[in-house]
N, C-alpha and C positions, 0 to 999 in steps of 0.2 A: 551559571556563573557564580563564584564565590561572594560576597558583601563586599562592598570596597572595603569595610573597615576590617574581613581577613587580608584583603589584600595588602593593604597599610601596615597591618601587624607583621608579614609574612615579608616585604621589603624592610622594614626597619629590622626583624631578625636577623637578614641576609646583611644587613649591613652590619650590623654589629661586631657579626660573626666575620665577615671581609675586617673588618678593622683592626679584631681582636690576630687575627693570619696575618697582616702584616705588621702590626703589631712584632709580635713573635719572633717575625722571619727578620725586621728590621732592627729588630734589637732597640725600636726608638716609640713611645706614643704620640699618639697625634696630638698636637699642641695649638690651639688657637690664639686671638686674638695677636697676630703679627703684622709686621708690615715688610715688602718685599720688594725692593727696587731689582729690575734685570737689569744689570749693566752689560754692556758688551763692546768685546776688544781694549783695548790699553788706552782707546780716548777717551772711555767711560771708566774704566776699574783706577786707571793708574795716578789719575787728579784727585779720586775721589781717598782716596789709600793714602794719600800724602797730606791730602786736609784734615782726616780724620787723627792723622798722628800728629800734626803741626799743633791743631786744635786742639788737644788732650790734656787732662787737668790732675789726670788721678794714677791711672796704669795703661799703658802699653802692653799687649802679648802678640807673638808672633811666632806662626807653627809656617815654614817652609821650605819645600823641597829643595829652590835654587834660587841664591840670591848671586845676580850676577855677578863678574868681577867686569860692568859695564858703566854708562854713565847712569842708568837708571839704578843701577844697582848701587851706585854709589851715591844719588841723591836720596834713594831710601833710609841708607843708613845712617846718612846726615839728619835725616828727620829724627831717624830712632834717639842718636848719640846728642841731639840738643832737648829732648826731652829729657834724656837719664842726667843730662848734666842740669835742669831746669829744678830736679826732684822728683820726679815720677817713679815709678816703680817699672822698668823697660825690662819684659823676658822676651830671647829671640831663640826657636828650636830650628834651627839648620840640620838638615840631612847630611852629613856628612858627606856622603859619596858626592849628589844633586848640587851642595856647594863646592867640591874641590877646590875650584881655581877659586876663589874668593879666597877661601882659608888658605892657600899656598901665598898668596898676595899678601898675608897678615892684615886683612880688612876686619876679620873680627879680630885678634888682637888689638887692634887701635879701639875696636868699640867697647871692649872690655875696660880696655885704662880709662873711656869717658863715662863708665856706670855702667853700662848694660852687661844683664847677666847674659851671658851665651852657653847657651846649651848644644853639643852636639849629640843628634840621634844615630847608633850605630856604627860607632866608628869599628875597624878591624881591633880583633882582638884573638890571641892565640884559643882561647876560650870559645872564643863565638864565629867561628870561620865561615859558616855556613849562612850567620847572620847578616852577610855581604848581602845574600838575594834578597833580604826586606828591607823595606824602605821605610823611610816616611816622608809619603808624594802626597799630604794634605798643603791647602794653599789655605790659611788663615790667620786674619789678621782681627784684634779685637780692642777696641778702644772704650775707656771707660764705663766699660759692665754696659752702656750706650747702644754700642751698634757693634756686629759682627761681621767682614768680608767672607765670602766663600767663594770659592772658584777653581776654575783650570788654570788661569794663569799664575806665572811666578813674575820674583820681582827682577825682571829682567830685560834689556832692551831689544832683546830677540822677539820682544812681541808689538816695540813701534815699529819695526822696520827699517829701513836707510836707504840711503839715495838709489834708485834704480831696484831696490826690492820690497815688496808689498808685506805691510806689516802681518805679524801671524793673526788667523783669526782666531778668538774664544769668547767664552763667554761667563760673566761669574753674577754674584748679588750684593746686594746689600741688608745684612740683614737686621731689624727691630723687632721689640720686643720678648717676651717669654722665653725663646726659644735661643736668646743670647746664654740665658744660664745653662743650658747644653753644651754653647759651645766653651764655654771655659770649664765645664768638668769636663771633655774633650781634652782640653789641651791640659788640662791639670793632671788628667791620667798619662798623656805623653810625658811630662816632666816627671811623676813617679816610674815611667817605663825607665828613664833615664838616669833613676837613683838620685833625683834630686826634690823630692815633691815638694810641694807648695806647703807652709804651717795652716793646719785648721781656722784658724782666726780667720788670714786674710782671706783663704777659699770664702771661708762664709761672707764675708765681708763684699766682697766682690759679687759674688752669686746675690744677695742682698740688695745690692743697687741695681739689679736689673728692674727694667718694667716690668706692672704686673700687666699689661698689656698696653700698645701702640696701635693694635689696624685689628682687620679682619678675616687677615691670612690662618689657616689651616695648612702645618707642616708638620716634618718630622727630618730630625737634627739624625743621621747616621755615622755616623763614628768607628770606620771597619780597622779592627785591628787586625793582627796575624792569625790566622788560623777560626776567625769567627763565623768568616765567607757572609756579615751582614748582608751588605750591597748585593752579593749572586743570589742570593734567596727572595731578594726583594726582588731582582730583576728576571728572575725566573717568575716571579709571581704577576709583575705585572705582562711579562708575555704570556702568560697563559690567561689572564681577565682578561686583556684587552677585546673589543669585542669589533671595534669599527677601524680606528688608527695606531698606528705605534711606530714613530718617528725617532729614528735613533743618530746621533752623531759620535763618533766617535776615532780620538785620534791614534790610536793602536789597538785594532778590532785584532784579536785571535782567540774568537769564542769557542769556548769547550763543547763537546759533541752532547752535550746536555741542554746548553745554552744553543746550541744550532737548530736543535730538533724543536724546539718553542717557538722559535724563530718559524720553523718550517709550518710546525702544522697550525701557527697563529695565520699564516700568509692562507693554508690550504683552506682553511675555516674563513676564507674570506674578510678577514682583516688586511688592511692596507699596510701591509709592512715595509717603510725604507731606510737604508741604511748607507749613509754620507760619510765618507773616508776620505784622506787624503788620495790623492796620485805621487806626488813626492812627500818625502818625510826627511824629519830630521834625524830618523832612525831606519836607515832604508831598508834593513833586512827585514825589518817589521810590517812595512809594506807588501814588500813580497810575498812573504807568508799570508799576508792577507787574501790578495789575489787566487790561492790556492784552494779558499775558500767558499768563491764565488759562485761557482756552478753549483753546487747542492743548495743553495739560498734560491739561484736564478729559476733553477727547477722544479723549485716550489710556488715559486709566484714571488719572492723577496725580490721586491726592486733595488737595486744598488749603483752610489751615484761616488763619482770621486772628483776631491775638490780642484779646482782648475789651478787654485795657486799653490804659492810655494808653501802654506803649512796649516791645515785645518785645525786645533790644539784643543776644542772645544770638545767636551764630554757629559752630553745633555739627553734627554729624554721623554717625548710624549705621547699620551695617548689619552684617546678617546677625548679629546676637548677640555679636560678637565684633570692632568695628571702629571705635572714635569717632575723631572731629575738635570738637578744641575750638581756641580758638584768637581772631583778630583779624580774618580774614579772612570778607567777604562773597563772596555767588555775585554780582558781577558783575566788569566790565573795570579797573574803577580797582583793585579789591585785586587782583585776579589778574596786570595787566599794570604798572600805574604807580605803584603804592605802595609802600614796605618792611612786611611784613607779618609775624609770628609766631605758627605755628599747632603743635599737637602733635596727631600722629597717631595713635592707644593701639590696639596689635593685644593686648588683655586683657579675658577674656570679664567677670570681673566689673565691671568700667569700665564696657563696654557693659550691663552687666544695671542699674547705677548709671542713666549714660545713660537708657535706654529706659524706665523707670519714671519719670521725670522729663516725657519729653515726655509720656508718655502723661495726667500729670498738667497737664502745661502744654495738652493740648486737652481738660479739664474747664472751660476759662477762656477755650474758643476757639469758633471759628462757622466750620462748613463752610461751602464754597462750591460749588454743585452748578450742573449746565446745568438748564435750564430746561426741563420735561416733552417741549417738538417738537424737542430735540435726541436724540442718544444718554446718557443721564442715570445717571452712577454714582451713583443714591443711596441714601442710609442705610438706607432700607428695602427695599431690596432689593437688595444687594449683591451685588460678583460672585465669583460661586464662586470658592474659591481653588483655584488651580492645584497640582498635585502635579509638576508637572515638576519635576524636578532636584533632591527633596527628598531629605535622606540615608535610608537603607535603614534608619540606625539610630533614627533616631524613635521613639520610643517612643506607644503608646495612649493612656496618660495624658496624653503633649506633646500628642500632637491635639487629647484632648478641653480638656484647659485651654484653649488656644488659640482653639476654636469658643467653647467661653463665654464668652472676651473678648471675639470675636465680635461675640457675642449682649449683652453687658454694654455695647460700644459702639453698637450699632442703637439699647438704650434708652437711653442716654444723650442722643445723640443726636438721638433724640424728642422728651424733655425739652429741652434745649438750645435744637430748631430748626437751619433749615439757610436760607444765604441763598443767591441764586441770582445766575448771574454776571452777568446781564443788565444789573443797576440797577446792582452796580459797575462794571459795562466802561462803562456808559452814560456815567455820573458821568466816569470817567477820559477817554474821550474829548470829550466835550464839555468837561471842564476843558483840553485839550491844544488843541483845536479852537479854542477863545477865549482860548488865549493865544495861539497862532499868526497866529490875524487880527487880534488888539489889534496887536501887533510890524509886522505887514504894513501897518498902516493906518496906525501911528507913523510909519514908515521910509518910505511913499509919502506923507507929508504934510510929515514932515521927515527930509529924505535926508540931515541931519546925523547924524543919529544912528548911522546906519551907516556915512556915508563919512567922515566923522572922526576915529571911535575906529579904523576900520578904517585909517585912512593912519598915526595915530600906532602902531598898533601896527605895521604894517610899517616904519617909520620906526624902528623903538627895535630891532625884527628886525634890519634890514638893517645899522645899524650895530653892531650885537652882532656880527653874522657877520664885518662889514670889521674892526671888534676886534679880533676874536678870529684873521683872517686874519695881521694882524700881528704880533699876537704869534706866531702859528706862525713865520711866516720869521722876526721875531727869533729866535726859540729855534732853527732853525735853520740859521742867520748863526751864531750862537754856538757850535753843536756842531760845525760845519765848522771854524771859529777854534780850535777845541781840539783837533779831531783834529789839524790842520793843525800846531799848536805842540806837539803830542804825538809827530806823525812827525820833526819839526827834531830835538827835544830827542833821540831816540832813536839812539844811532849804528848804521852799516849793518854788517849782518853780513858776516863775510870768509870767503871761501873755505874748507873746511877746517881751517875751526877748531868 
């Protein structure tokens, strides 16, 4: 056997090297000395969001997707609009799309005439057509360079709920120290996406009064803009470490055949893989799709559980005991590739132990989804052995046996519960996909305006976007030749030996 102290050396490289990879892949370092409240659902984020801007003495910033046109939506902005009138410095970046109805309401018109700057992200532009399909689905709120929110939820009352309907569930944080100056050059690069950036001064100024440290969290501030695919690299990464658990929730699963196969051969490799989705959505075709999914995960050993109420919204992530992802970010292409997204990635074993009792409580509320007796069928009642590959030497008897009565606490659960089979959802989802396909196909061969219409106006609005925007290039550079050109006149020539 080696010395312990190669072996010491030989883990500390392996970490390094793991660090320096995600690193990399996340676009973000690891950052200590933080502090990390989980909040969860709208009775934990939405009191605490409104004291922290009531409270606020310096600046207000707010990056999100939808701000209702609701009663919570509009207690929000009463918070923002009596700080901006108090003197604070209030910036609010709305999605444009994500806010529609507010902005048709002229809810931020009223907030603009009380002080607050309002930015939209995105709005339609002849220029930027295709800019429709990215977002910006970050949910962040940041008070006094103080504290940071991050989360799934927006600020809307779709997520307490109303008489006779069960609030949405999700889950967000609260975050302290070091790692708040992340989040405002985050949101300070959104405000330059948007042609309006912040002066150098205040940036510093702001970044400046952050703590140099609060707690003893270990994180990392992700920041996915368009085209960076941060978040999918890191979530590719940690599905290929994970070595024991990998607990995923998410509320619009349509993962890429890249992200699927990690998925797969993480589960065949004997890792615990589950995956917690809605059953209804507030996007239903999104669900569907989902469902279509299910059998290549089921087949590999991915257990998949879908939420019993009316809206799971929650977009979190752990493994191994020691590894969460909370954040904005879904497992599919629009968050990973074309949206601006903000997610925190907490390498903190008690976060995770937070975490993992949560989900485990969110599938007391859920319905397996198993194959069907003539396939290969992981189910409840007869589960597969758990694999000891790769488990640490340090384990303890007692970790086992808890572990096996959880087990065994899940098989009866379980029981109770029921389990549904993926037959009758895959059925459902393709025949819903199937007849909207031929409805579309029978429209469009009965009337071929439909397609060649929209279709010429939109290459029409393209084409002259691109001749546009052609022009203005050669103007802009007609112009920079015109100033070099009067920069070289103006310039006398150098002599000789002097």
């Amino acid at each position: 056997m080696p010395p312990d102290n190669q072996i010491s050396h030989s883990h500390d490289l392996a970490r390094q090297l793991a660090d320096r990879v995600f690193s990399r892949s996340g676009g973000a370092p690891l950052v200590g000395g933080n502090t990390v409240s989980v909040l969860f659902d709208s009775h934990d984020n939405f009191p605490a969001w409104l004291e922290a801007i009531r409270t606020a003495t310096t600046m207000v910033l707010v990056e999100m997707y939808l701000i209702g046109a609701d009663p919570y939506g509009e207690a929000f902005c009463e918070a923002l609009a009596e700080r901006a009138e108090a003197g604070l410095r209030v910036i609010v970046i709305h999605d444009w799309l994500g806010s529609l109805a507010a902005g048709w309401k002229g809810r931020f018109a009223r907030l603009a005439q009380r002080g607050v700057q309002m930015v939209s992200y995105n709005p339609p532009t002849l220029g930027n057509l295709l800019g429709l399909f990215g977002r910006d689905h970050r949910k962040l709120i940041i008070a006094d360079s103080q504290v940071a929110f991050i989360s799934g939820l927006c600020a809307s009352s779709r997520w307490e709920g109303s008489p006779g309907n069960e609030a949405w569930r999700d889950t967000g944080i609260a975050l302290r120290g070091p790692l708040v100056a992340e989040a405002i050059s985050a949101f300070a690069d959104t405000l330059s996406a948007c042609n309006q950036p912040l002066d150098d001064a205040t940036l510093k100024a702001w970044i400046d009064a952050v703590p140099e440290a609060s707690g003893t969290v270990a994180a990392r501030l992700i920041a996915t803009t368009p085209a960076t695919a941060h978040m999918m690299r890191l979530d590719l990464l940690v599905a290929g470490f994970a070595r024991h658990t990998l607990w995923l929730t998410d509320a619009y699963f349509v993962g890429t055949s890249l992200y699927m196969t990690a998925l797969k051969e993480a589960a065949r490799d004997g890792v615990d893989v589950r995956l917690l989705v809605p059953r209804s959505s507030d996007i239903p075709w999104i669900a569907t799709l989902s469902r279509t999914l299910y059998r290549p995960l089921l087949d590999a050993g991915v257990r998949v559980f879908e939420w019993n109420g009316p809206m799971i919204h929650a977009k979190t992530a752990m493994a191994d005991g020691r590894w969460a992802r909370i954040g904005s970010s879904n497992l599919n292409i629009s968050s990973w590739l074309a949206n601006r997204e903000l997610d925190i990635a907490i390498e903190d074993e008690g976060i995770a132990v937070i975490m993992a009792e949560q989900f485990l409580a969110d599938l007391d509320n859920a319905t397996e989804v198993v194959l069907s007796p003539r396939h290969r069928l992981p189910v409840l009642d007869h589960p597969r052995p758990a694999r000891r590959r790769g488990r640490p030497r340090t384990a303890s008897a007692a970790t086992a046996a808890a572990r096996q009565a959880a087990r065994i606490g899940e098989v009866v659960g379980a029981a109770v519960r029921g389990t549904r089979l993926v037959d009758s959802g895959e059925a459902g989802a393709y025949l819903a996909i199937g007849l909207m396909l031929i409805v579309c196909a029978i429209a469009i061969a009965v009337f071929p305006a439909l397609l060649a219409y929209p279709l010429a106006v939109i290459l029409v609005i393209s084409g002259g976007a691109l001749l546009l925007r052609a022009v203005s290039l050669r103007a802009d550079v007609r112009a920079q030749r015109k100033k070099q050109h009067k920069a070289s006149r103006e310039t006398p020539p150098e002599h000789p030996g002097k």
